[in-house]
C-alpha positions as CSV (number, residue, x, y, z in Angstrom):
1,X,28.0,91.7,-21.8
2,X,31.4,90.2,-23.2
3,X,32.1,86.8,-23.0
4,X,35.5,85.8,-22.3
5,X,36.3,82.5,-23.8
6,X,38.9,80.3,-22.4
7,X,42.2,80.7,-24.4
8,X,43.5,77.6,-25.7
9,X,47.0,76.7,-23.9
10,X,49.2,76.1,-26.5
11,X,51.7,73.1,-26.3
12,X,54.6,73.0,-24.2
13,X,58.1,74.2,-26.5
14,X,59.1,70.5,-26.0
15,X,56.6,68.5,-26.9
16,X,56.5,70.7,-30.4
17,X,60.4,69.9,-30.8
18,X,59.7,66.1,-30.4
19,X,56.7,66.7,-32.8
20,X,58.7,68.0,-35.3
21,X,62.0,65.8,-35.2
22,X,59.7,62.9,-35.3
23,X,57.9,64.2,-38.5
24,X,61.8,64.4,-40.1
25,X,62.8,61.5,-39.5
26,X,60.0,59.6,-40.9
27,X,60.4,62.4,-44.5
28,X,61.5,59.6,-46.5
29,X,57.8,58.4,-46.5
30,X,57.1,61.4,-48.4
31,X,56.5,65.3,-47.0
32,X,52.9,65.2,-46.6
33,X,51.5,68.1,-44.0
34,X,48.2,66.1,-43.7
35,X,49.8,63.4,-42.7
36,X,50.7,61.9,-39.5
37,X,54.6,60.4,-39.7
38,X,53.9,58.2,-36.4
39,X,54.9,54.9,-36.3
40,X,52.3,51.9,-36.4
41,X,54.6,49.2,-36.0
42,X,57.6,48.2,-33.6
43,X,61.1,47.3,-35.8
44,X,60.3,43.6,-34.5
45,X,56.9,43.4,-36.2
46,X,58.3,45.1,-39.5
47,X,61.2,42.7,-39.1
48,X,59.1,39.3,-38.9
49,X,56.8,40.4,-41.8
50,X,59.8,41.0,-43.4
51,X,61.2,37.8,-43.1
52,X,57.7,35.9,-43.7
53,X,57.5,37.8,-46.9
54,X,60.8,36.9,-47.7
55,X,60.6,32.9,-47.1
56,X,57.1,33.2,-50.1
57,X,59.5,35.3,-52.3
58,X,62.1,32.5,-51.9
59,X,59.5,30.0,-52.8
60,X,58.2,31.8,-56.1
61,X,61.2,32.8,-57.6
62,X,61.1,33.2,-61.6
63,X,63.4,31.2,-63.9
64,X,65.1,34.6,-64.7
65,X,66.3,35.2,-61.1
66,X,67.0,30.6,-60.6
67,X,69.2,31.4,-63.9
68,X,71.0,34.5,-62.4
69,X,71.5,33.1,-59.5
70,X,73.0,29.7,-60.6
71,X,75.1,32.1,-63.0
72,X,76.7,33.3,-59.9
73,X,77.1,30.2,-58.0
74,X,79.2,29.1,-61.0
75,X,81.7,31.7,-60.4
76,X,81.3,31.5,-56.8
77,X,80.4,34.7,-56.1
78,X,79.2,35.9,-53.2
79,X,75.4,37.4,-52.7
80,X,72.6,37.5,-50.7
81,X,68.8,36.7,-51.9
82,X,66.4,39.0,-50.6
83,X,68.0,40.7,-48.4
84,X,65.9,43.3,-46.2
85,X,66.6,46.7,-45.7
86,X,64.1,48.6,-43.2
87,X,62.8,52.1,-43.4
88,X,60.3,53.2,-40.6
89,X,57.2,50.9,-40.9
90,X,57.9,49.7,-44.5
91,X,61.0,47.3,-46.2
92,X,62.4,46.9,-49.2
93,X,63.2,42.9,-50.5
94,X,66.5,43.6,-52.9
95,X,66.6,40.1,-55.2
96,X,70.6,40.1,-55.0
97,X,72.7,41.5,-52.7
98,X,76.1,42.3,-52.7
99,X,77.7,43.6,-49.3
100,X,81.3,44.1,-49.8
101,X,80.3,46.1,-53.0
102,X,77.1,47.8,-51.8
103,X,75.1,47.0,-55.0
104,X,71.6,45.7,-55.0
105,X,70.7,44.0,-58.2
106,X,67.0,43.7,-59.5
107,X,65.5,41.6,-62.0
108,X,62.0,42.7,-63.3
109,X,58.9,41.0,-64.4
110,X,56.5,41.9,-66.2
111,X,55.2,43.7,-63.2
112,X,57.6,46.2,-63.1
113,X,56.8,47.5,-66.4
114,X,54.2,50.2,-65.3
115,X,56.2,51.3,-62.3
116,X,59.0,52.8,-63.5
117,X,58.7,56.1,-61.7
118,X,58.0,53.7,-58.3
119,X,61.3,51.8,-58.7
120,X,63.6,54.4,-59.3
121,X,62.0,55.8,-55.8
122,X,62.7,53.0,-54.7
123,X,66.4,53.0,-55.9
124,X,67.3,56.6,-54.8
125,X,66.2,55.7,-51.0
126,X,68.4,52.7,-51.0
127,X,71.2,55.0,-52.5
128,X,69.9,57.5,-50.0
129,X,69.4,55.7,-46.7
130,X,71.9,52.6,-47.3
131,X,74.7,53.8,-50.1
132,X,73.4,50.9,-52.1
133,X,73.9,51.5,-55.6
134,X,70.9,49.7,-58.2
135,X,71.2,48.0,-61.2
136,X,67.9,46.9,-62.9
137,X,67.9,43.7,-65.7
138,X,64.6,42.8,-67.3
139,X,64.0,38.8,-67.0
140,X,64.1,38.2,-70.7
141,X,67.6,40.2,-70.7
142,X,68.5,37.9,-68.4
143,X,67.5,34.6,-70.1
144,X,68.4,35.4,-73.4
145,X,71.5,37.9,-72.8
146,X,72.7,35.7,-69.5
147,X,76.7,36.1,-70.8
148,X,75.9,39.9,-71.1
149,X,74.2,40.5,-67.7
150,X,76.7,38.3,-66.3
151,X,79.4,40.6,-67.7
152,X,78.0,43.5,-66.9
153,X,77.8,42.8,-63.7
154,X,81.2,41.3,-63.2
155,X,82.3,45.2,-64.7
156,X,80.3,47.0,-61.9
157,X,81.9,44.2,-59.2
158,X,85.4,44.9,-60.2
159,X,85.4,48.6,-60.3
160,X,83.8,48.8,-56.8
């Protein structure tokens, strides 16, 4: 005697379509097929962690980034510290931001100095999502070569 198991009803064409345009619009998290792209967190919950992490960041700053940023002050140039930018379920604190320009500017500690393959992720998604062009200075550069950083970055801010 043959048994006749119940076929399994596929999923309706729409539901599919949503599947899949959810899963691309989350690919900036990285194309993973095992992985489920849905969202865990509302853009107000990623927001207020955001700005949480942001107010300890503000707290803890280094001497490189207090030297940087009283560098600019100087010259009365206009920036933004730690500004947010949001992608999905994750964010991205930029130490110096520069809005007219689009540039984000980074100064690394010494924890930077095994991630160099996670940072210039990190910078091609800003470039990516945003338009935000990166430049990277190492906190020594900064304190030591502060007139060269400072010039440096006066060149990238004229020529945008």
């Amino acid at each position: 005697m043959l048994r006749c198991w119940p076929l399994k009803r596929k999923t309706p064409l729409k539901r599919r379509r949503k599947q899949i345009k959810a899963r691309a619009k989350f690919k900036a998290h990285g194309d993973n097929p095992l992985k489920s792209y849905r969202r865990r967190f509302t853009d107000y919950q990623v927001m207020v962690r955001a700005e949480m992490c942001k107010q300890q960041r503000l707290c803890s700053r280094t001497r490189a980034e207090m030297a940087f940023s009283e560098m600019l002050d100087s010259l009365r140039i206009l920036y933004q510290s730690e500004a947010i930018f949001q992608n999905g379920d994750r964010f991205i604190l930029a130490d110096f931001y520069f809005k007219a320009q689009k540039l984000v500017i980074e100064i690394d500690g010494s924890a930077h100095d095994g991630q160099k393959q996670y940072d210039a992720g990190r910078d091609a998604w800003l470039l990516r999502a945003y338009g935000e062009r990166t430049i990277r200075f190492a906190n020594g550069q900064v304190l030591v070569e502060g007139a060269n950083v400072l010039a440096a970055v006066l060149n990238v801010l004229k020529l945008s």
